[in-house]
N, C-alpha and C positions, 0 to 999 in steps of 0.2 A: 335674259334667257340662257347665256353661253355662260354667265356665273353658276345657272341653277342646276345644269346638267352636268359642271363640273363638280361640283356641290355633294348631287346625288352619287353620282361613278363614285367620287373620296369615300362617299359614308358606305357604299356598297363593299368598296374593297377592304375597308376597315370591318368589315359585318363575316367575310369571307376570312382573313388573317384571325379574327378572334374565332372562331369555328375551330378552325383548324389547330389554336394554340391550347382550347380547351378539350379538344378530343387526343393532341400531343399530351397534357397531363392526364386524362385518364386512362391514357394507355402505361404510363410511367405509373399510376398509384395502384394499378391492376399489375403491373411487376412484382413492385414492392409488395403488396397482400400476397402474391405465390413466394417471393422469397421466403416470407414470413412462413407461409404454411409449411411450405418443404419443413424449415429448420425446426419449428414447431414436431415432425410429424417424427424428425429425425430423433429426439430426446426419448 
């Protein structure tokens, strides 16, 4: 039982770290699309 709960907590914290590193890049490609505009809007 004390393997499975350790088990479950690893997979949780692994499930919260990818969350977080997948909303880290779309905040970075939602950057990159406004740099794009600006320079776009600038020509």
């Amino acid at each position: 039982m004390k393997s499975f709960s350790t088990l479950l907590i690893a997979a949780a914290m692994l499930v919260v770290v990818g969350c977080n590193t997948v909303k880290g890049v779309g905040q970075d490609l939602q950057k990159a699309g406004e740099t794009i505009e600006d320079a776009a809007k600038k020509k």
